[in-house]
C-alpha atoms as an extended CHARMM CRD file, in Angstrom:
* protein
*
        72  EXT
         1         1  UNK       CA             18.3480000000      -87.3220000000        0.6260000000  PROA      1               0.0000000000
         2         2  UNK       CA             17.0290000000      -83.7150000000       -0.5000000000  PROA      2               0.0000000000
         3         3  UNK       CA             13.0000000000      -84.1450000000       -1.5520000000  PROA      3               0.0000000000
         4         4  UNK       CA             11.3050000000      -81.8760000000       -4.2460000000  PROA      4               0.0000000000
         5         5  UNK       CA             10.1080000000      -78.2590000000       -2.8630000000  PROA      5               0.0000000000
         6         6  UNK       CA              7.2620000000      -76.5180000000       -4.6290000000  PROA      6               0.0000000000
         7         7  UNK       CA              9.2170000000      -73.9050000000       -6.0150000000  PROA      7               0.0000000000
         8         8  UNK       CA             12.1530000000      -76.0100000000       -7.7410000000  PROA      8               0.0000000000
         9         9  UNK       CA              9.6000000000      -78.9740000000       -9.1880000000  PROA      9               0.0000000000
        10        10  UNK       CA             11.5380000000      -81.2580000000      -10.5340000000  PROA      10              0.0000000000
        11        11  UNK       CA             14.4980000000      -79.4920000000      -10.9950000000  PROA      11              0.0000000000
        12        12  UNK       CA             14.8130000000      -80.0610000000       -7.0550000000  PROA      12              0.0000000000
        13        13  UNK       CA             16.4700000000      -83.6440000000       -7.2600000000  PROA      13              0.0000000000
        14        14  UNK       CA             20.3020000000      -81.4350000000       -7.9860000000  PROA      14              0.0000000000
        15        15  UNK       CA             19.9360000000      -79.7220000000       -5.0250000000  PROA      15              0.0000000000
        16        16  UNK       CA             21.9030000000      -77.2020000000       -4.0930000000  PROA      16              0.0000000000
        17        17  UNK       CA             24.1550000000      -77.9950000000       -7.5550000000  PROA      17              0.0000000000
        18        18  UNK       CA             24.2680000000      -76.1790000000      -11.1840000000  PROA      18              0.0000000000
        19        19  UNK       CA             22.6660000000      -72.8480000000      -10.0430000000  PROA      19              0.0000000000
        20        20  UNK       CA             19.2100000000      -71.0160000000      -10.4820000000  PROA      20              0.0000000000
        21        21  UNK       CA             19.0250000000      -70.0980000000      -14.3150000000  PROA      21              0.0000000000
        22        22  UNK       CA             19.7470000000      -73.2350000000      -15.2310000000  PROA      22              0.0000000000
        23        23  UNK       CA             17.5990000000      -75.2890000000      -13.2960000000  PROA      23              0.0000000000
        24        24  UNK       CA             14.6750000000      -72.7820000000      -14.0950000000  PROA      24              0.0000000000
        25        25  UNK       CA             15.2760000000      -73.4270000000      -17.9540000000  PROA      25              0.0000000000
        26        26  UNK       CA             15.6610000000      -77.6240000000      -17.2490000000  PROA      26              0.0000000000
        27        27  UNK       CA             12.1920000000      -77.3400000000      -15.2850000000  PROA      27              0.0000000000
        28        28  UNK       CA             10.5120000000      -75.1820000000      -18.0300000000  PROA      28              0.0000000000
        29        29  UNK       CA             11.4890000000      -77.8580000000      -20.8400000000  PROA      29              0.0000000000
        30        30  UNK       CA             10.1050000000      -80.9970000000      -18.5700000000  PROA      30              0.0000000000
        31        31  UNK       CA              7.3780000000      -79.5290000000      -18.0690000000  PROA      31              0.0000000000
        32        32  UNK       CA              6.5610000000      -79.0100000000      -21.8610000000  PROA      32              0.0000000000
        33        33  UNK       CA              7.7470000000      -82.5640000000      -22.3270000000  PROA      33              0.0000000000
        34        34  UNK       CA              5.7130000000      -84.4070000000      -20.0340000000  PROA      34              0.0000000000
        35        35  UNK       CA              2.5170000000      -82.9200000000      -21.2230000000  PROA      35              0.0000000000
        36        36  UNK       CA              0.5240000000      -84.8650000000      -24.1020000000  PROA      36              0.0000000000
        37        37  UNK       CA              1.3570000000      -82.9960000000      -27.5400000000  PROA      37              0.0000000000
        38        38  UNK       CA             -1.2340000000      -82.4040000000      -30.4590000000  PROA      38              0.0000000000
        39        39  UNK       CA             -0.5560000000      -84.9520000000      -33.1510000000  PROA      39              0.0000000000
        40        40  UNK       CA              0.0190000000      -83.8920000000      -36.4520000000  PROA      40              0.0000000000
        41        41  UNK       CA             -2.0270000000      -86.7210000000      -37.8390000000  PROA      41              0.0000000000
        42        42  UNK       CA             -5.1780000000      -87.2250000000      -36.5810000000  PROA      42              0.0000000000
        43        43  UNK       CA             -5.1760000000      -83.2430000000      -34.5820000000  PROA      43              0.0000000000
        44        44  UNK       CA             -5.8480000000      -84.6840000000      -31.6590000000  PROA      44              0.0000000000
        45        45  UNK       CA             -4.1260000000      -84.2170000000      -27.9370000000  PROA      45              0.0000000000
        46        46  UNK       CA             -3.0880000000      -87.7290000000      -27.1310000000  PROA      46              0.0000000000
        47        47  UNK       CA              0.9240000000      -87.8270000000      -28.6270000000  PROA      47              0.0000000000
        48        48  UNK       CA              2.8810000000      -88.8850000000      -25.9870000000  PROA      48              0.0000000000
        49        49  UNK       CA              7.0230000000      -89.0590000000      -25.8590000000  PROA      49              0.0000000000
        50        50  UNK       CA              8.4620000000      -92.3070000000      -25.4420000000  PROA      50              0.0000000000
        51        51  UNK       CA             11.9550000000      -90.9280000000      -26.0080000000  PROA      51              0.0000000000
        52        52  UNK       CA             14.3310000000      -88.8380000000      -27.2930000000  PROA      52              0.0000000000
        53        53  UNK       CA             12.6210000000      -87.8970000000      -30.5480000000  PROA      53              0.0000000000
        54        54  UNK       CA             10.5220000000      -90.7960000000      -31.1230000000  PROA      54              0.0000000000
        55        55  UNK       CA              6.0030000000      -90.0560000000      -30.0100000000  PROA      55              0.0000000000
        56        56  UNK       CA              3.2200000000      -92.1990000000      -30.3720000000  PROA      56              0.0000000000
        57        57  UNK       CA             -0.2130000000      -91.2270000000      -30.5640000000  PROA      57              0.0000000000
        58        58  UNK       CA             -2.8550000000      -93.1510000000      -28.2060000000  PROA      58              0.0000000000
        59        59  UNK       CA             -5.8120000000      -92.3360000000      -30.6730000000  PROA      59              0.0000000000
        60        60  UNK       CA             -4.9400000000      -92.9220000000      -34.2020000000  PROA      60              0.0000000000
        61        61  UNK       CA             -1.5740000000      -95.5380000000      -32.6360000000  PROA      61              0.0000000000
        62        62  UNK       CA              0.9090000000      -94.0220000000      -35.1740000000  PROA      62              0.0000000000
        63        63  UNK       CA              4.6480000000      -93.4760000000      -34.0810000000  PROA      63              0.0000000000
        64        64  UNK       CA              6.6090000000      -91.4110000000      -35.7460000000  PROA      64              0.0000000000
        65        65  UNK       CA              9.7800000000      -89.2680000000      -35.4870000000  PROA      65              0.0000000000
        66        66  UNK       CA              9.6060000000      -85.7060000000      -34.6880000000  PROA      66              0.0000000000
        67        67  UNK       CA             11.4320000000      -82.4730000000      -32.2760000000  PROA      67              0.0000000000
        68        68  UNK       CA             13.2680000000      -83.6090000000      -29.0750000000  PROA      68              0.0000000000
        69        69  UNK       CA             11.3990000000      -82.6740000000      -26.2910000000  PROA      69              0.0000000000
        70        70  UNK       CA              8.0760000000      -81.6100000000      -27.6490000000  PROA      70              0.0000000000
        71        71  UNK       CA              6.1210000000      -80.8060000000      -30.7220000000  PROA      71              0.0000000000
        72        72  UNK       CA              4.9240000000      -78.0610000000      -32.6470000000  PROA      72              0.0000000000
């Protein structure tokens, strides 16, 4: 089993499979995903993505439907 290096994050878990440009662009959108989003409700940094499309803010506790992999 392959572990994670530094410079392919999480991208690392394919290996040596799918090529560079690729895996560059999947790690760039995780990244972005992963990371609390500003909540168009109550302004504050504390959406988080339960799933494909669907965020919930921890401050105000709203969930609502929005972009894919992270807000704008």
């Amino acid at each position: 089993m392959t572990t994670k290096s530094k410079k392919t994050k999480s991208a690392g878990r394919f290996g040596a499979r799918y090529g560079k440009r690729a895996k560059d662009k999947l790690v760039k959108v995780e990244t972005k995903q992963r990371v609390k989003q500003k909540c168009p409700f109550c302004k504050q940094l504390k959406a988080k993505r339960l799933s494909k499309g669907i965020w919930k803010c921890s401050k105000c506790d709203k969930k609502f439907a929005s972009n894919t992999y992270y807000l704008d």
